[in-house]
C-alpha positions in Angstrom: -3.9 -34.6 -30.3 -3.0 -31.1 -29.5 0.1 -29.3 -30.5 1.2 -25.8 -28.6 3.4 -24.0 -31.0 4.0 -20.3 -32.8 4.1 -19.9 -36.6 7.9 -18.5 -36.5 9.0 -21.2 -34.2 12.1 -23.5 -36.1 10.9 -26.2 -33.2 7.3 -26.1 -33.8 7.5 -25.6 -37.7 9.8 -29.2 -37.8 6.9 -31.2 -36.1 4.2 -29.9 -37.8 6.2 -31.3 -40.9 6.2 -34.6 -38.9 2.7 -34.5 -38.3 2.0 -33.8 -41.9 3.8 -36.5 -43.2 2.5 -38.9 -41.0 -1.1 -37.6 -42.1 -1.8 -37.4 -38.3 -5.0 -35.1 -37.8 -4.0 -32.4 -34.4 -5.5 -29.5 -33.1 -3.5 -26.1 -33.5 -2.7 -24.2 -30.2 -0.9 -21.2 -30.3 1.4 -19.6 -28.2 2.8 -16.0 -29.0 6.3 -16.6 -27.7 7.4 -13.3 -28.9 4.9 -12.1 -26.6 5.8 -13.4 -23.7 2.8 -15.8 -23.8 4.5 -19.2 -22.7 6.2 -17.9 -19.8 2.1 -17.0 -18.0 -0.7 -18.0 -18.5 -2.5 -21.6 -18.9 0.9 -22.7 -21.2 3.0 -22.1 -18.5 1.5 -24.1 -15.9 1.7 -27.5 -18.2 5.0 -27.0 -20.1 7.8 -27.6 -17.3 10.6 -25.5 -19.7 7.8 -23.1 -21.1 9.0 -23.7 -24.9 7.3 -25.0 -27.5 6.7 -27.0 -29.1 4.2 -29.0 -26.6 2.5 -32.2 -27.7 -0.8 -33.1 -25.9 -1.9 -36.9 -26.9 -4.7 -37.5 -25.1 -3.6 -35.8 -21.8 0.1 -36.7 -21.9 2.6 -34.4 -22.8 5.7 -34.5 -24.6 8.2 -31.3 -25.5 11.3 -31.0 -27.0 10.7 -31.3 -31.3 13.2 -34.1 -31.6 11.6 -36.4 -28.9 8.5 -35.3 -29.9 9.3 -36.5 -33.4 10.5 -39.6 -32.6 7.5 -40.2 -31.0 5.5 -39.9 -33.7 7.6 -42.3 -35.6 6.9 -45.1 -33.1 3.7 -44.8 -32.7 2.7 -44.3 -36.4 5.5 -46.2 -38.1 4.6 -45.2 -41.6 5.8 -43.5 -42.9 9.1 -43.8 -41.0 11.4 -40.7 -40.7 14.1 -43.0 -39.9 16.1 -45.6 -41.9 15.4 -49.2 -40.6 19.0 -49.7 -40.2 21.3 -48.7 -37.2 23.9 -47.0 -38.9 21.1 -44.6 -41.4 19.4 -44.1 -38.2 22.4 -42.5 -36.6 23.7 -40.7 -39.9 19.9 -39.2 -39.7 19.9 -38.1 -36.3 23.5 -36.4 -37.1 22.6 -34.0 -39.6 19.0 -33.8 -37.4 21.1 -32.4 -34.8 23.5 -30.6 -37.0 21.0 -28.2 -37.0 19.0 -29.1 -33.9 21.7 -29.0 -31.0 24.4 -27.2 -33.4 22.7 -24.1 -35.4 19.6 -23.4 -33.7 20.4 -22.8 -30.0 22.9 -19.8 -31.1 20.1 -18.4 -32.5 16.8 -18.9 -30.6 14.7 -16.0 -29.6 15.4 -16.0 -26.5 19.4 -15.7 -27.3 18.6 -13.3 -30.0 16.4 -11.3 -27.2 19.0 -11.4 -24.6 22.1 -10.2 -27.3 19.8 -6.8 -27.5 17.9 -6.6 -24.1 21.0 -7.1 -21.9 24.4 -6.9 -23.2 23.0 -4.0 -25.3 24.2 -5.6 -29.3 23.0 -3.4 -31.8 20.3 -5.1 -34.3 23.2 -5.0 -37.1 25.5 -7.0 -34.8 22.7 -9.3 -33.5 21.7 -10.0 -37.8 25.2 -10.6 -38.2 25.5 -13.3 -35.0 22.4 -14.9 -36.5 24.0 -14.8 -40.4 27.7 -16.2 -39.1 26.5 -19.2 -37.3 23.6 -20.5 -39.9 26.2 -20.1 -42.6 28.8 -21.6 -40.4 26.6 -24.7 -39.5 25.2 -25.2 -42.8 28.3 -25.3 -44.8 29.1 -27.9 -42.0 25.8 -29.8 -43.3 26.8 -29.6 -46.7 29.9 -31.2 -46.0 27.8 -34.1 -43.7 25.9 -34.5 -47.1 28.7 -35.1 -49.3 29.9 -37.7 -47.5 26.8 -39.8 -48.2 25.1 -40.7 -51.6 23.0 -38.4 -53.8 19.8 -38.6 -53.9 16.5 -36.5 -53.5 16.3 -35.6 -49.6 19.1 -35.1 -46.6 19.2 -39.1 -47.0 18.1 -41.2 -49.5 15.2 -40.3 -52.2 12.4 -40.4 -48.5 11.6 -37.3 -46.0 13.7 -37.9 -42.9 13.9 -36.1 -39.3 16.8 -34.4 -41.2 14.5 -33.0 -43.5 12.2 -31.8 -41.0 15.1 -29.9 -39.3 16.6 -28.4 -42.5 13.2 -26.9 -43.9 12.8 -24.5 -40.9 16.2 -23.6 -40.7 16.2 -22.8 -43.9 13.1 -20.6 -43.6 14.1 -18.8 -40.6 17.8 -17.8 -42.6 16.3 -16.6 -45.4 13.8 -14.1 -43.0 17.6 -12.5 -41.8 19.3 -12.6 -45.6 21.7 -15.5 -44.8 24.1 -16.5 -47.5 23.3 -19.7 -48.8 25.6 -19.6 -52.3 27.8 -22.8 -52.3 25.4 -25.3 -50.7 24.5 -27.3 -53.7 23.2 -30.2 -51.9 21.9 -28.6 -48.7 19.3 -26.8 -51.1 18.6 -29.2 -53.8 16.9 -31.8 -50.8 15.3 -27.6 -49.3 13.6 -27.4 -52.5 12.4 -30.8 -53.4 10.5 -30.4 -49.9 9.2 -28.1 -50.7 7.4 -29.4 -54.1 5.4 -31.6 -51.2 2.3 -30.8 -49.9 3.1 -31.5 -46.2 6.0 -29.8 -46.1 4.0 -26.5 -47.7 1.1 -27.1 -45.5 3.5 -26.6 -42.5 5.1 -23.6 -43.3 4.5 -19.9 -41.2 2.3 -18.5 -43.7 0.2 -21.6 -43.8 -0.2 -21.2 -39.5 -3.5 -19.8 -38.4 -1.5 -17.3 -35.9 0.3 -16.3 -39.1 1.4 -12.6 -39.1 3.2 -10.6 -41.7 
């Protein structure tokens, strides 16, 4: 099992959690999106939206973090990252894409890239786009939490696909200053993540393409 990714990447940083947790061994390929890398080269000829991440098991390829996750789950089973019930899977995959589909498209590279390169934003206003919309999406979260019961992670006292989502997010605010004051739950299930190895071993720093 390969898996094409970049350190910084939100994407690529919420499956290596996956992978982690699943204890599933995979070989680290990466791509240096801020480069340019996965729009030439070998990358682009086997990734059909040139994004990462990219999952190679055994010669089939999957993209897209969320499918990609879900993947994972089925084949490996344990542990799940899902709820064995209909209704916590789909209160999962909300606050998943509460920051998957709501939070992270605003502020992908390639957004942040085209706010300076062509309609000319300054790096303040581009910092302040980026700020506005984690904050705005994440008090949003908090209020998805407090609408279920307490406990240690997004849902339930387990890692779930919601935790792998929140982690990175969380990572890639606090690289632009975001303000994360007021989001009692939101951070309580961020830091007991964090006191687990697989989400630590996932982090940027941790990445072999790591850079300062």
């Amino acid at each position: 099992m390969k898996l094409y990714n970049y350190f910084r990447s939100s994407a690529s940083f919420r499956v290596r959690i996956a992978l982690n947790l699943k204890g599933m061994a995979y070989d680290y390929i990466p791509v240096h999106i801020a480069r340019g890398d996965h729009k030439t080269g070998p990358f682009a000829q086997i990734s059909p939206d040139q994004l990462v991440p990219l999952l190679d098991d055994d010669g089939a390829h999957f993209t897209q973090s969320m499918a990609i996750i879900e993947y994972l789950d089925e084949i490996q089973p344990e542990p799940p990252l899902l709820p064995g019930d209909p209704a916590g899977r789909a209160q999962v995959r909300a606050l998943a894409q509460s920051i998957a589909c709501e939070i992270h498209p605003l502020n992908n590279l390639r957004v942040l890239k085209y706010l300076v390169r062509e309609l000319k934003v300054s790096d303040d206003a581009k910092n302040g786009w980026y700020r506005h919309w984690v904050r705005e999406g994440l008090v949003a979260f908090e209020r998805q939490l407090a609408q279920h019961p307490a406990g240690t992670y997004c849902y339930g006292n387990t890692p779930t696909l919601a935790d792998c989502c929140l982690v990175p997010q969380i990572f890639n605010g606090k690289r632009f200053d975001c303000d994360f004051s007021g989001l009692p739950r939101t951070m309580a299930a961020f830091d007991a993540c964090m006191k687990l190895d697989a989400f630590q071993r996932a982090q940027p720093s941790q990445c072999p393409d790591a850079e300062p």
